[in-house]
C-alpha positions in Angstrom: 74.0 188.4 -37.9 70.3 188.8 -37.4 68.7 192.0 -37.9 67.5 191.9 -34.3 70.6 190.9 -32.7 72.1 194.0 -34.7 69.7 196.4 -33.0 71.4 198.3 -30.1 69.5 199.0 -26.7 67.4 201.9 -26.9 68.8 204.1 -24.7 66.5 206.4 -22.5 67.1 209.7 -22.5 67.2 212.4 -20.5 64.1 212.7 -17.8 62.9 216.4 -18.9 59.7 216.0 -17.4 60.9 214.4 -14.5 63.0 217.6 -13.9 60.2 220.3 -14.8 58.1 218.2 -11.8 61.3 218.6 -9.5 61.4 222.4 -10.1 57.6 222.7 -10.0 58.0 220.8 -6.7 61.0 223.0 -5.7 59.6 226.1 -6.6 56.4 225.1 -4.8 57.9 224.0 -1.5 60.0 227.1 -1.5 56.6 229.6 -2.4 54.9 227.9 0.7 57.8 228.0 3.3 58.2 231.9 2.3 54.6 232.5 2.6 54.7 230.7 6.1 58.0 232.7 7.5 56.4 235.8 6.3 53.1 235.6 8.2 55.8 234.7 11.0 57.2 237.8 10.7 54.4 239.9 11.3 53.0 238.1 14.1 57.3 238.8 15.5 56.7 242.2 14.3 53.4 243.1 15.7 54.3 242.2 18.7 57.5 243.6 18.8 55.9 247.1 17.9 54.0 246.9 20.4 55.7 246.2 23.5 58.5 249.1 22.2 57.8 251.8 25.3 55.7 254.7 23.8 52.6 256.0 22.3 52.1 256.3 18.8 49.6 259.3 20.0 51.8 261.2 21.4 54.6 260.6 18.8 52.3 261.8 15.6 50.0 264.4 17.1 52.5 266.9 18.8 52.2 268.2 22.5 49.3 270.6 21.8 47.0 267.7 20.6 48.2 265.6 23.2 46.8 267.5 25.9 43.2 267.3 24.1 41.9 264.1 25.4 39.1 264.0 22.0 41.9 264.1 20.0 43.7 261.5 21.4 40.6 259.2 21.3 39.8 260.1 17.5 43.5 259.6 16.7 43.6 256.0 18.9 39.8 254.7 17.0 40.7 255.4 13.4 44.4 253.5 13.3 42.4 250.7 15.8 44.6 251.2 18.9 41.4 251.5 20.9 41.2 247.6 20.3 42.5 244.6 22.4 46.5 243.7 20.4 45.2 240.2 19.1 42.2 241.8 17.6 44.1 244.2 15.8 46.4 241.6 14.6 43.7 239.5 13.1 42.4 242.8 11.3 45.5 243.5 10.2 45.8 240.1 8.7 42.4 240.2 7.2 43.7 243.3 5.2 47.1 242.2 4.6 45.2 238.9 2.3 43.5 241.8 0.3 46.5 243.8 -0.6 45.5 246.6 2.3 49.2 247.8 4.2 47.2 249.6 6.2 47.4 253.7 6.1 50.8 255.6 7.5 50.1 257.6 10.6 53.0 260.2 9.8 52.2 260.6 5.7 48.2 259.7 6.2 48.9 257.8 3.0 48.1 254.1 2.1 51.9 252.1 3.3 51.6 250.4 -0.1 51.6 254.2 -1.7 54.8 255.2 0.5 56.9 251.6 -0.3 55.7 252.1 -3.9 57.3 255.6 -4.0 61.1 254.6 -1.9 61.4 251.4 -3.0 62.9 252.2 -6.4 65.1 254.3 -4.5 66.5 252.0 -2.7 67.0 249.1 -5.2 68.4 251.5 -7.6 71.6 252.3 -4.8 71.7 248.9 -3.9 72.0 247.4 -7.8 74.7 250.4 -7.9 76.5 249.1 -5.0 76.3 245.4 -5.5 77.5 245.1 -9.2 80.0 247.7 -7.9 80.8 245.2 -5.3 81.1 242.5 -7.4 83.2 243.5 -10.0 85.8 245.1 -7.5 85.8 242.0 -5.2 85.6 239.1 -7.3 89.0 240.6 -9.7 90.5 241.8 -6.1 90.1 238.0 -4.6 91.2 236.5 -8.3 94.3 238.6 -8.0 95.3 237.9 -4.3 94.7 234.2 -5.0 97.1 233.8 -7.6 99.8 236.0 -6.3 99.5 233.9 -2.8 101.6 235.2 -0.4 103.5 237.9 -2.6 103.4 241.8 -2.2 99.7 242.0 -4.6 97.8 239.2 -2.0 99.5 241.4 0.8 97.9 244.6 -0.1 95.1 243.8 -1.5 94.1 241.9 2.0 94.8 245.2 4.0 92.4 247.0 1.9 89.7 244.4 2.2 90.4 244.2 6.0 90.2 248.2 6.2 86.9 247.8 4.0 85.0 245.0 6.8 86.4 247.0 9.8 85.5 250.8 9.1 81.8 251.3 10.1 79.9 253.2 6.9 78.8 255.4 9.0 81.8 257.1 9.5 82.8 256.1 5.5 79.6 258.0 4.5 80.7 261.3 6.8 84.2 261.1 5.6 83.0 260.9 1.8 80.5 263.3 2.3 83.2 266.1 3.6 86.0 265.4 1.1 84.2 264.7 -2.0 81.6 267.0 -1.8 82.4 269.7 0.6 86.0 269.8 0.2 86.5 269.4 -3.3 83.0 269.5 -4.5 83.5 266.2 -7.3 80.5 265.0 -6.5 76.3 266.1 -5.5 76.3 265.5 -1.4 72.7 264.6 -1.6 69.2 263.9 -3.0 68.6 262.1 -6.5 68.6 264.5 -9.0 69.5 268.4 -9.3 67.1 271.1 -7.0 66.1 272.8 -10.3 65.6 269.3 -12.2 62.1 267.1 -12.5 62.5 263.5 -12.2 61.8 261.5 -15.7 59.0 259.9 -17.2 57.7 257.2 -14.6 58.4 253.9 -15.9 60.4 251.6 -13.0 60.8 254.4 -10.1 64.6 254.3 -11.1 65.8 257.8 -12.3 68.9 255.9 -14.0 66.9 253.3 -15.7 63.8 255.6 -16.7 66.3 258.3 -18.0 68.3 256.3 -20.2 64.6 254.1 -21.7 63.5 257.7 -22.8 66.4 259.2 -23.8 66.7 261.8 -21.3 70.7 261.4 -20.8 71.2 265.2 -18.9 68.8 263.5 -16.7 70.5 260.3 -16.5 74.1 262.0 -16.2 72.7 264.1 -13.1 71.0 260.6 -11.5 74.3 258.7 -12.3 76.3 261.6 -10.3 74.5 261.9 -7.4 74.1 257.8 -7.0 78.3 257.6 -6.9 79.2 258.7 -3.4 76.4 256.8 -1.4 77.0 253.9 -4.0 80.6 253.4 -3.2 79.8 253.9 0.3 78.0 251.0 0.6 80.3 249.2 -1.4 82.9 249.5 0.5 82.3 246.9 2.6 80.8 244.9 0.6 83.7 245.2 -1.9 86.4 243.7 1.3 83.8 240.7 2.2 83.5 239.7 -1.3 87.5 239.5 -1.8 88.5 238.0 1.1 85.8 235.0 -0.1 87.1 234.9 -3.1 90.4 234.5 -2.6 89.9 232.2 0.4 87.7 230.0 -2.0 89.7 229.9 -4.9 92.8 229.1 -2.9 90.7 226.0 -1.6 90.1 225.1 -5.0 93.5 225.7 -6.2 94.8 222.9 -3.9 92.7 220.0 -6.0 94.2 217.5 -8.2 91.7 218.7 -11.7 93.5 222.0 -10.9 97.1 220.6 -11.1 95.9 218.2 -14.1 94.9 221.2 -16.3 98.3 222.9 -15.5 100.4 219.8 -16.3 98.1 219.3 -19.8 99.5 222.9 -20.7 96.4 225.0 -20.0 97.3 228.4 -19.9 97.1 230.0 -16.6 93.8 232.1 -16.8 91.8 229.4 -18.5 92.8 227.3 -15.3 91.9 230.3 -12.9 88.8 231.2 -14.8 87.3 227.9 -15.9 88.4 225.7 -13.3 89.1 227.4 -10.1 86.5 230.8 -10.3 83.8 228.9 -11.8 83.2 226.7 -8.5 84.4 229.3 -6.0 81.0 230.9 -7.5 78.8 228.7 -5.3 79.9 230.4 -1.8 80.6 233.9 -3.7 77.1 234.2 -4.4 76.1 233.1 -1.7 77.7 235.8 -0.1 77.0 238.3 -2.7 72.6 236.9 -1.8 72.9 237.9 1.9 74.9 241.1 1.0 72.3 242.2 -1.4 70.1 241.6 1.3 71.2 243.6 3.5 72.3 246.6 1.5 68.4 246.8 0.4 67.2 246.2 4.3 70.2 248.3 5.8 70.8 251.4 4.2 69.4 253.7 6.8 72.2 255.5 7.9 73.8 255.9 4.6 70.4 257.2 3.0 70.2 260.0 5.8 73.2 261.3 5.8 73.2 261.7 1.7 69.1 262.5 1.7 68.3 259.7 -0.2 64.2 259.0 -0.1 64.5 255.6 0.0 63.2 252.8 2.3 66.1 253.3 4.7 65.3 257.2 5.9 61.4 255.6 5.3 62.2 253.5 8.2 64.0 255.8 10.4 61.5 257.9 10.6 58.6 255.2 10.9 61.2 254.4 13.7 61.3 257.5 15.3 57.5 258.7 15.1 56.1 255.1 16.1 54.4 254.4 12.8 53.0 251.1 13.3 51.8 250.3 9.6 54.8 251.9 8.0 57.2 249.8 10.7 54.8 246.5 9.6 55.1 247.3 6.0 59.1 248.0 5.9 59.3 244.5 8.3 57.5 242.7 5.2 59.4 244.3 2.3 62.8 242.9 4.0 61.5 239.6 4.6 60.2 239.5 1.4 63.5 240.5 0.0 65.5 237.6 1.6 62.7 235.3 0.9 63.3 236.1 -2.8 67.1 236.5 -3.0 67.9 233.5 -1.3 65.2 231.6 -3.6 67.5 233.5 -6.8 70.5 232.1 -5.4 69.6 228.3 -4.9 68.4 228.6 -8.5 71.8 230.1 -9.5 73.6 227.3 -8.0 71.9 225.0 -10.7 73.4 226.9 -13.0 76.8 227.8 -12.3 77.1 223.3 -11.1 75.5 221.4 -12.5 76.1 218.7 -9.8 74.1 220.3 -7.8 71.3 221.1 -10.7 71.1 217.0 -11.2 71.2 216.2 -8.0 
């Protein structure tokens, strides 16, 4: 046999390149949709603002000033409500491209100042409350899916069903009274202790920056007073989270792989685990994306009642005193935060199948 007839093919291997393009391209295509929905946004948002019945004059300067008609002309020229709405859009625009939020009419600070100050706040409770979430739904739904229709899968679904149907609002007011009031386990509001200082600035998280400088009384203190609002929002995440679970995994659980690893002699929680969890995770995360979402745009009831300064009681009262920048900049920071969370969870997909990462 001739050494050239002995040669085998060359086989080609794996495109890399090709797929680095396809992310590029991906990541690209995603970047410019985002950028598009978010100028969308404000243009929703700008007008929406301003057609809410009002005057932000009369909401910021008090009764006295309101009378003065000088004041209420100074006050209308330096936020720009003297000018026509699509002017002040196109300014606003104009400063939006330069990194300019615009300056808060109730805290007469820049809105990028304000964000930069709650916005740690906020993630901090939400991280609490999703991995929280997580942990307690996903082994809640892995339980009631593989004791189906036994006395476990029966109670477990009447404490996810009582977790979705309770609004937090009463959860937080309830919490608040027994855990704090009542048998006083727990801070009832705030971040750290009255008498304590917050710790060296590194993230805006008291948790994280207490435990990087090794300030634990610090971090004990931040840890206490982020459980009751933490679980609070929870909650309902926790009862969403298991009642997808087990619904997906019980979908799963009716393939033929999953009856061909039992009959090879798997043992049971390499089946559950490896073959039945591990693709359920495509709709759990999704589900965990949108939660996550909302626990960092939605938190403003649970932030007031426990007197957390976070983006929530930012927005209420933005809200309340007609704050145009600060209601523009909180209406970017949760588009923004979808926009990215939903662009983390079609790159988590990749990983957890890889069906969909070759395709």
């Amino acid at each position: 046999m001739s050494s050239a007839s002995a040669t085998a093919p060359a086989v080609p291997g794996p495109r890399t390149g090709g797929r680095h393009r396809d992310l590029r391209r991906f990541l690209l295509g995603r970047l410019g949709t985002g950028l598009v929905l978010l100028i969308g946004i404000t243009l929703v948002a700008f007008v929406l603002t301003h057609l809410v019945p009002g005057d932000p004059a009369a909401a910021n300067l008090g009764q006295r000033a309101i009378g003065d008609p000088a004041a209420v002309a100074a006050f209308r020229h330096q936020y720009g409500l003297d000018r026509p709405v699509p002017v002040q859009y196109v300014v606003y625009l104009k400063d939006l491209l330069q990194g300019n939020l615009g300056i808060s009419e109730q805290s007469h600070r820049p809105v990028r100042t304000d964000l930069a100050e709650y916005v740690p706040a906020t993630i901090e409770l939400a991280l609490f409350a999703i991995v929280l979430s997580l942990v307690i739904g996903i082994s809640l739904g892995i339980v009631a899916a593989v004791f189906h229709d036994r006395w476990p899968d029966h109670v477990i679904r009447v404490i996810s069903l009582g977790g979705v149907s309770m609004p937090v609002f009463w959860i937080a007011l309830v919490a608040f009274y027994l855990f704090f009031f009542k048998l006083g386990w727990l801070p009832g509001g705030g971040r750290l202790d009255p008498t304590q200082n917050a710790p060296t600035h590194l993230t805006g998280m008291f948790t994280v920056d207490a435990a990087v400088h090794g300030q634990w009384t610090l971090f004990w203190s931040a840890l206490r007073h982020l459980i009751l609002p933490g679980l609070v929002l929870a909650i309902y995440t926790v009862g969403m989270l298991t009642r997808f679970t087990r619904a997906s995994m019980l979908e799963i659980m009716e393939n033929d792989y999953v009856r061909a690893a039992r009959l090879k002699g798997l043992p049971e929680h390499v089946v559950v685990l490896r073959h039945v969890l591990r693709p359920a995770l495509v709709a759990i995360i999704t589900v965990a994306g949108v939660a996550f979402g909302s626990l960092l745009a939605g938190t403003v009831l649970v932030e007031n009642i426990f007197s957390w300064p976070g983006v929530g009681q930012y927005a209420y009262h933005s809200a309340v005193n007609l704050d145009l920048p600060a209601i523009m900049g909180v209406s970017l920071f949760v588009a923004l935060v979808y926009i990215v969370i939903n662009l983390a969870v079609d790159l988590l997909y990749g990983v957890i199948d890889p069906r969909i990462r070759l395709s």
